[in-house]
C-alpha positions in Angstrom: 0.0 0.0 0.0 1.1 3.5 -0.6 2.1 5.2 2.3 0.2 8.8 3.0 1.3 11.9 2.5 3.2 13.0 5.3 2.0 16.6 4.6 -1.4 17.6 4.1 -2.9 18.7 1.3 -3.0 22.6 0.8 -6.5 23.8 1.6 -8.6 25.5 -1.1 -10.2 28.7 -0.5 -13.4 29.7 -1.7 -14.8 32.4 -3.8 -16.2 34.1 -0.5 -12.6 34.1 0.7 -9.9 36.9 0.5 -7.3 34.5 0.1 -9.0 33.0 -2.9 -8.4 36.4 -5.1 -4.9 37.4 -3.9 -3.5 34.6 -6.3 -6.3 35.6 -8.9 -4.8 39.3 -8.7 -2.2 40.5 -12.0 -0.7 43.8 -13.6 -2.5 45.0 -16.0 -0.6 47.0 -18.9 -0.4 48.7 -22.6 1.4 49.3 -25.3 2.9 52.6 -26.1 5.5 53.8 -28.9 6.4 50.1 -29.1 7.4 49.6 -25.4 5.4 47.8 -22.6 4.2 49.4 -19.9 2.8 47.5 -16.4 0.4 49.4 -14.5 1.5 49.4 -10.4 -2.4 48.7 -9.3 -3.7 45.3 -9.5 -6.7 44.0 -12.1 -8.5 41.2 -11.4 -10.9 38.8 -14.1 -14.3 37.4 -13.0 -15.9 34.9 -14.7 -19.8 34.9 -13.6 -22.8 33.6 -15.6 -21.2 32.8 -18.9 -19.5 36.4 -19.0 -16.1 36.9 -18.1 -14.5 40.7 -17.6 -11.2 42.3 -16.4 -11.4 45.1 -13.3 -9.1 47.6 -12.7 -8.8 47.8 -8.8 -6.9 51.2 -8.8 -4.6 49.8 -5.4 -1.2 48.4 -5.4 -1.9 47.1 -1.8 -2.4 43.0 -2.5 -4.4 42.9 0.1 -6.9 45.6 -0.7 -7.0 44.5 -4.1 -8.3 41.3 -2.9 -10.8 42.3 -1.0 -12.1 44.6 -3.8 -12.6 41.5 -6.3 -14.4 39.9 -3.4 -16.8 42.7 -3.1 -17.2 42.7 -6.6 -17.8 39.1 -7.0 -20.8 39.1 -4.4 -22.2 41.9 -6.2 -22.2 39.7 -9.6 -23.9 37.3 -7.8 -26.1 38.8 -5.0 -27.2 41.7 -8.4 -25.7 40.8 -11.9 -22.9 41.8 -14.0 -25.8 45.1 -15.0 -24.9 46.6 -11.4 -21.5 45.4 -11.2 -20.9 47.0 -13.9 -22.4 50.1 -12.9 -20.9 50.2 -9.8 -17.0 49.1 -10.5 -16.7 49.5 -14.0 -18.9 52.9 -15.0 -16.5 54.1 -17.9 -18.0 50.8 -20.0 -21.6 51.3 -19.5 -23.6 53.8 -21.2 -26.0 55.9 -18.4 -29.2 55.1 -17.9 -31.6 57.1 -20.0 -34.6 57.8 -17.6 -38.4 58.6 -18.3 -37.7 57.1 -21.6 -39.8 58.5 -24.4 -41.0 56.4 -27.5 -37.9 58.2 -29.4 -35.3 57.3 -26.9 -36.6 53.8 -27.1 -37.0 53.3 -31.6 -33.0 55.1 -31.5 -31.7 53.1 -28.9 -32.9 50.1 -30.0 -31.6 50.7 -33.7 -28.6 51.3 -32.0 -27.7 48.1 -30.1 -30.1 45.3 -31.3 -28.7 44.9 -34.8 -32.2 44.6 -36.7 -32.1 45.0 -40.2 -32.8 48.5 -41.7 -36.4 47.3 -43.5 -37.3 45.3 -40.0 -36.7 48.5 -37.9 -38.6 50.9 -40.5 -41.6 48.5 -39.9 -41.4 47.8 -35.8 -41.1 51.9 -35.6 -44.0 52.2 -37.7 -46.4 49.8 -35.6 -45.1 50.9 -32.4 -46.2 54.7 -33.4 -48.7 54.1 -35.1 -50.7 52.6 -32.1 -49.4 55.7 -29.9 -50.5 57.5 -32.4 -53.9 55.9 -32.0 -53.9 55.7 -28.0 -52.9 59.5 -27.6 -54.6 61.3 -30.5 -51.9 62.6 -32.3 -53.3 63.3 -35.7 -51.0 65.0 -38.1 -53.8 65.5 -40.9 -52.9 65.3 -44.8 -49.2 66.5 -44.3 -48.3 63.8 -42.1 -48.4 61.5 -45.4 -45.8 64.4 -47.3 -42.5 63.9 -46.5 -40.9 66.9 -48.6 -43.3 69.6 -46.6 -41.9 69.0 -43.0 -45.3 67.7 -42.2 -44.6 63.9 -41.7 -41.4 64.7 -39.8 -43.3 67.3 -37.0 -46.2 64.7 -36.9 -43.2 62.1 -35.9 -41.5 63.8 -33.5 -44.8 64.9 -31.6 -45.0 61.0 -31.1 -41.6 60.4 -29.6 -42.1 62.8 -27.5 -44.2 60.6 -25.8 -43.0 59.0 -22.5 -43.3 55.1 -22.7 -44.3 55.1 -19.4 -47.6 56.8 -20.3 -48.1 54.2 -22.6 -49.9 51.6 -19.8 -51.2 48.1 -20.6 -54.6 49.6 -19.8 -54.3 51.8 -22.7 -53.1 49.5 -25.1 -55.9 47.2 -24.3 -58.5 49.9 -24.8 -56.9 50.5 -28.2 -57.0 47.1 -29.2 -60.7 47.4 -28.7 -61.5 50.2 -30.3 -59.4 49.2 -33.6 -61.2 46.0 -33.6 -64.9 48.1 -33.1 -64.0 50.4 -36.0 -64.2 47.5 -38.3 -67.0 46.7 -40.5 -69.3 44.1 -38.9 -69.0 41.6 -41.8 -67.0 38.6 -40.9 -64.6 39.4 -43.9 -63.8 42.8 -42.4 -63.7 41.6 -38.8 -61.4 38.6 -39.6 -58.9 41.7 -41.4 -59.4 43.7 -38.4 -57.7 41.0 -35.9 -55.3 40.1 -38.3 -54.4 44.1 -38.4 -54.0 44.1 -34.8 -52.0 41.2 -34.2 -49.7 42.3 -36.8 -49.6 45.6 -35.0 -49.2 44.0 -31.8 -46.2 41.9 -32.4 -44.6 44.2 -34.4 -44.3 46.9 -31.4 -44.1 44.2 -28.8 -40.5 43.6 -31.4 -39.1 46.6 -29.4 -39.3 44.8 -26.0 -37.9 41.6 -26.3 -36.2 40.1 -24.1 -33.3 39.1 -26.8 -33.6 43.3 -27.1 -34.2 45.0 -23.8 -30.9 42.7 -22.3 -28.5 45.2 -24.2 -30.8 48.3 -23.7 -29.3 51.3 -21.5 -32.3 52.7 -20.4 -34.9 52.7 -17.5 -37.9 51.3 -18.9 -41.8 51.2 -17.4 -42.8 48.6 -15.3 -45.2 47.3 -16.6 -44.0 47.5 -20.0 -46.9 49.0 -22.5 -47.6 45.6 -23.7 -47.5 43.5 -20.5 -51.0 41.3 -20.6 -52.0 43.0 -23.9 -52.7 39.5 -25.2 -53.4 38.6 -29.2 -56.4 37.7 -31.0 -57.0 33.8 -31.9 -55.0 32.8 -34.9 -57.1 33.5 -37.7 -56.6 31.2 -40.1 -54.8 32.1 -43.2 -55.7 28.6 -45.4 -54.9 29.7 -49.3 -58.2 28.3 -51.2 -57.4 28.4 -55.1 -59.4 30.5 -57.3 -57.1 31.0 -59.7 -57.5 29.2 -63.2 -53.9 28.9 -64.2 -54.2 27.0 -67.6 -56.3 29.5 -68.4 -54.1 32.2 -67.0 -50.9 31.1 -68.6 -52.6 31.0 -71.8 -53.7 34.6 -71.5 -50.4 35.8 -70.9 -48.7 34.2 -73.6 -50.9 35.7 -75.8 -51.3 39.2 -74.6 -47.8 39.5 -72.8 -45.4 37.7 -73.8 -45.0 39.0 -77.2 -46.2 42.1 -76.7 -44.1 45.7 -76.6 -43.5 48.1 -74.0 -43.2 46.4 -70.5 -44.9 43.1 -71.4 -42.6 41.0 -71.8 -41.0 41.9 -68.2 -44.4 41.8 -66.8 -44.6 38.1 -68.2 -41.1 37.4 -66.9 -42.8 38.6 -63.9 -45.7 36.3 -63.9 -43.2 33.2 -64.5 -41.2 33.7 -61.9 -44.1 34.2 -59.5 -46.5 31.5 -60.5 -43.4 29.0 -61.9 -40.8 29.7 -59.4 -42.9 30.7 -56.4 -40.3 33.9 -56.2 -41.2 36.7 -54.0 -41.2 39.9 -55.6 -38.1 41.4 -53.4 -36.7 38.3 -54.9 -38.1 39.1 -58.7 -36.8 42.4 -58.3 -33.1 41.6 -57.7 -32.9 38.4 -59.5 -29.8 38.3 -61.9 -29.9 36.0 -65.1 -26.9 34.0 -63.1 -28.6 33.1 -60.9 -30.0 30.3 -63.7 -29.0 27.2 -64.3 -30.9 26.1 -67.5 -28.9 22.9 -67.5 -30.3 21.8 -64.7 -33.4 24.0 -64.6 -33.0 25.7 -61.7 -32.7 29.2 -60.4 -30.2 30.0 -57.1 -31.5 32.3 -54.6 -28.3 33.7 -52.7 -26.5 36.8 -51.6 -25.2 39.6 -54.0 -24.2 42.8 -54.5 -27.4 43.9 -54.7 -29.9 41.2 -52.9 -30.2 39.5 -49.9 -32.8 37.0 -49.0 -35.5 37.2 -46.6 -34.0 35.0 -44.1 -31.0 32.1 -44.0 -34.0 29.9 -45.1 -35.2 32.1 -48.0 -31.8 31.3 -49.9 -31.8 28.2 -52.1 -32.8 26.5 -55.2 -35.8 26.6 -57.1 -36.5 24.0 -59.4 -38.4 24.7 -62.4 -39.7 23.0 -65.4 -38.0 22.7 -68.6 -40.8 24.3 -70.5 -40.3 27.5 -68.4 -36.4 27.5 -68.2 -36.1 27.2 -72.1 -38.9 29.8 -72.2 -36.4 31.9 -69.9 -33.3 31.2 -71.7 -34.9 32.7 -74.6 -35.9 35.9 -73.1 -31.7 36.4 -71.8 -30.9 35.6 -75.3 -32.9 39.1 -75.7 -31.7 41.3 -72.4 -28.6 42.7 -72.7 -28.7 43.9 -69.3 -27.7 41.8 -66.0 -31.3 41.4 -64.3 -33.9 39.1 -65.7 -36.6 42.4 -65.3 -35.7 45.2 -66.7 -35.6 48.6 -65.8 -34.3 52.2 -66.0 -34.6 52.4 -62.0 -31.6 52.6 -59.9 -31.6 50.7 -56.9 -31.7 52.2 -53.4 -29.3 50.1 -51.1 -30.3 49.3 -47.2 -33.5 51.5 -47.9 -36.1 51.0 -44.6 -39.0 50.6 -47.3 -40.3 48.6 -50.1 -38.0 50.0 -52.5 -38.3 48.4 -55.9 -36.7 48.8 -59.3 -39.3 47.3 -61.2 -42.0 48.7 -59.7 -43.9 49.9 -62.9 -43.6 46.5 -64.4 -45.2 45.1 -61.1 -47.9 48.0 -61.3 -48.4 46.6 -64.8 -49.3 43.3 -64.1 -50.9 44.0 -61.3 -53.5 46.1 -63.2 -53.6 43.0 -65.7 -54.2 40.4 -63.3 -57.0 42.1 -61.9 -58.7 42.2 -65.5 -58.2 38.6 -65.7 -60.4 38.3 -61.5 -57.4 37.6 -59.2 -58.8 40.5 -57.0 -56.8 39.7 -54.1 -54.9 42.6 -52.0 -51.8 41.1 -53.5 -52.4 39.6 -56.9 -48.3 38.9 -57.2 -48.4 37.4 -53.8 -51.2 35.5 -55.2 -49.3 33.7 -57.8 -47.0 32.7 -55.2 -49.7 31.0 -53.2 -50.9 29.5 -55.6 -47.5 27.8 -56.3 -47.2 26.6 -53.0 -51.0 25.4 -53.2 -50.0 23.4 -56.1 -46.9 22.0 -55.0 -48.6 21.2 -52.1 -51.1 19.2 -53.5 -49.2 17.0 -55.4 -46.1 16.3 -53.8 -47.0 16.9 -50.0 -46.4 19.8 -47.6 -42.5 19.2 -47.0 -42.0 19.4 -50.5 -44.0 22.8 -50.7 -42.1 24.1 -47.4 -38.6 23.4 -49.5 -39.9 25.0 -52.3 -41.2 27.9 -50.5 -37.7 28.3 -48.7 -40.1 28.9 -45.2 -38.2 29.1 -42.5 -40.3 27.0 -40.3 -43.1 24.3 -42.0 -45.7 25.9 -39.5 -45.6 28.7 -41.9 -46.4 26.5 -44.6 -49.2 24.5 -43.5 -50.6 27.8 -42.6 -51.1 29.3 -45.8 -50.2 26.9 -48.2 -52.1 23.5 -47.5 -55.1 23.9 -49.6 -56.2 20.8 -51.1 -57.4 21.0 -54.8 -58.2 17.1 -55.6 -61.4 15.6 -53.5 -60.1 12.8 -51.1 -63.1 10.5 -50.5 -63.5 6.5 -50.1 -64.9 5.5 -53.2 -67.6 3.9 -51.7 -70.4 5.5 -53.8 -69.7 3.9 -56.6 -71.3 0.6 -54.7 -74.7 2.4 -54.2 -77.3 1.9 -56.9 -77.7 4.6 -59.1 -81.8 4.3 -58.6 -82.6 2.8 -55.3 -85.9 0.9 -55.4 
C-alpha cells in the first residue's frame, strides 16, 4: 500500500474568501510607442454567468486589491454583472436614460439590437402608429408628405411621448376600439384581428427580451404591452381560385409578345407562379442566378440582394418548358437582371424600394382584368404555387420550395387541397334505389 502523504494537502479557498483572489490578482498593462508598460495597481478577471471581464482595482496594496474582487464578486452574484458594472466598471456602460420616451426607445434600440434597416422601418411604424392611436396625435394630410416638413413634425410629436404613459390599460383599450372600428361583416372583422395582431407583435419587437438585455435605459414597469394579449389565430388557409391554364394561356398571348413592358411583366408572372419567387426576390434576380442545364434558379447573396431570411436562400426547381422559355428571353436582355428597368436601386432603404415597380404595377393592373382581385395579386401567384406544389407532392416538398423558415408557416397558408379525397364507396350504391 502507498504510504500517505506525510503533509497535508494545501487547503482550497473559496470564492467568498480573500485569500482565494490574492493569487487571482495580476498587472495589467499597454502598449505605447512600441514599449510595454505594467500598470502598479492590481486588475483582477471574474468569470460569472457565462461572461467573463477584467477590473481595474486602482490599489497596489495586495491585500486591498483582494478584497475589492471579493466585493465585486458578491455583487455579480447577489445583483448581476448590469450593477456590477455600474458600480466598478462605470467608464464601459452607457448611463441610464430615464423617463424614456417612445424616441429614446425606436434610437436606442436601432442602436444596439442589430435589426435589419427594413425590419426597424416596420417595428417603428407599428409601435407609433398605435401611440399615435392611444394618444390622438393626428397629423392630418401633411403627415403623409414627406418633402413639406409635415410627416417629420407629426413624428416627433409621437416620440415625444414618454413610454411610461403608454400603460397596458391603454393598449388594451386600443385594441378594442381598432377591432370596433371595423365593418361588422365577418370578412372585415377577420382583417381587423389580423391588423392588430400584426400591430401587436410588431411593437411588442421593441421589447424583447433578446432586445431590452442590451438596452441602457430605464424602462416602465409594466411594459406597455404586458398582458395586452393577441387575437385567436385566424386562419390564413390559401383556397385556389385562380384558373392557371387559363391564366398562362392569357399571358402568352397578350404579354409575352407584346411591346413596351410586357414581356417583363410576363417574366414577372413566371417567376411568381413558376418559381414561387417573391417579388423582393423578382426584383433583384440576376440572369446567373439560372442554371438552365439543370433548370433551376439560385436564390443567394449579391451585391445587390439579400434573401429574406437564411432559409429564403436556395434552389428553385423549375420545369423545362419555363427554363427554355427563360433562356430565350436572356438571349434578348442585354442587361444583368432578368426584369428590366431604367430604375436605380436604393441600397439598405427602410421601405419597399423596388426597381421594377412599374412593371409590377403593370401586371398587377392586368391580373386584376383577368379576377385575381386579391390585396396582392403577385403574392397570389405565389400561393398559388405553393397550393399546387402542395397538392401533389405533399407539404415538405412545398415548405422546401417555399424556402419557409419553419413548416408551420407553410401548412398555414399553403395547404389547400385541390383534388377531392373520399373512399370510393359510392360507386357501390345503386344509381336508382328501389
Amino acid at each position: 500500500m502507498a504510504e500517505h502523504s506525510k503533509f497535508p494537502k494545501a487547503k482550497k479557498h473559496g470564492k467568498a474568501d480573500v485569500r482565494y483572489w490574492e493569487v487571482k490578482l495580476f498587472h495589467d498593462g499597454y502598449t505605447r510607442e512600441g514599449k510595454r508598460v505594467v500598470s502598479p495597481d492590481w486588475s483582477v478577471r471574474i468569470q460569472h454567468a457565462g461572461r467573463r471581464e477584467a477590473f481595474a482595482l486602482g490599489t497596489p496594496n495586495k491585500a486591498a486589491g483582494a478584497a475589492k474582487a471579493k466585493s465585486i464578486f458578491q455583487t455579480l452574484k447577489g445583483a448581476g454583472w448590469e450593477e456590477a458594472l455600474l458600480r466598478y466598471k462605470p467608464e464601459s456602460v452607457r448611463p441610464r436614460i430615464l423617463h424614456v420616451t417612445v424616441g429614446d426607445l425606436l434610437r436606442e434600440v436601432e442602436r444596439v439590437a442589430g435589426i435589419r434597416p427594413k425590419t426597424m422601418s416596420d417595428y417603428s411604424k407599428a409601435l407609433r402608429k398605435i401611440v399615435a392611436d392611444v394618444f390622438n396625435i393626428d397629423g392630418g394630410r401633411e403627415k403623409f408628405n414627406p418633402h413639406t416638413g409635415g410627416r417629420q413634425k407629426w413624428i416627433e410629436k409621437i416620440d415625444a411621448v414618454r413610454l411610461a404613459d403608454l400603460t397596458p390599460e391603454k393598449v388594451q383599450a386600443w385594441k378594442l376600439r381598432f377591432l370596433k372600428r371595423a365593418d361588422a361583416d365577418p370578412v372585415s372583422q377577420r382583417r381587423a384581428r389580423i391588423s392588430v395582431n400584426s400591430l401587436l407583435r410588431q411593437a411588442k419587437s421593441l421589447l424583447s427580451k433578446n432586445v431590452m438585455r442590451f438596452l441602457p435605459l430605464k424602462l416602465p414597469e409594466p411594459l406597455p404591452f404586458t398582458g395586452v394579449a393577441f387575437e385567436a389565430r385566424q386562419s390564413m388557409r390559401y383556397h385556389s381560385v385562380v384558373d392557371v391554364e387559363k391564366l398562362i394561356g392569357e399571358a402568352q398571348l397578350e404579354l409575352a409578345g407584346g411591346d413596351g413592358d410586357k414581356p417583363d411583366q410576363f417574366k414577372v408572372l413566371l417567376l411568381s407562379l413558376c418559381a414561387g419567387l417573391r417579388r423582393n426576390e423578382i426584383d433583384k434576380l440576376e440572369w446567373t442566378a439560372f442554371d438552365f442545364h439543370k433548370h433551376l434558379i439560385r436564390i443567394q447573396e449579391t451585391e445587390f440582394f439579400r434573401p429574406k431570411t437564411e432559409e429564403s436562400s436556395g434552389d428553385v426547381e423549375i420545369d423545362s418548358e419555363v427554363s427554355s422559355l427563360l433562356e430565350e428571353f436572356r438571349k434578348q436582355s442585354p442587361g444583368r437582371f432578368v426584369v428590366q428597368s431604367d430604375r436605380q436601386l436604393t441600397m439598405n432603404a427602410t421601405y419597399s424600394a423596388y426597381r421594377c415597380e412599374k412593371v409590377f404595377d403593370g401586371l398587377i393592373a392586368w391580373l386584376r382584368t383577368k379576377g385575381v382581385n386579391a390585396q396582392k395579386p403577385l403574392h397570389e401567384l405565389r400561393k398559388e404555387f405553393g397550393s399546387t406544389i402542395a397538392n401533389e407532392h405533399g407539404i415538405f416538398a412545398a415548405s422546401r420550395a417555399l424556402r419557409h423558415s419553419d413548416i408551420a408557416i407553410t401548412t398555414q397558408h399553403y395547404a389547400d387541397k385541390k383534388l377531392r379525397t373520399t373512399t370510393g364507396f359510392g360507386k357501390m350504391l345503386r344509381s336508382h334505389p328501389q
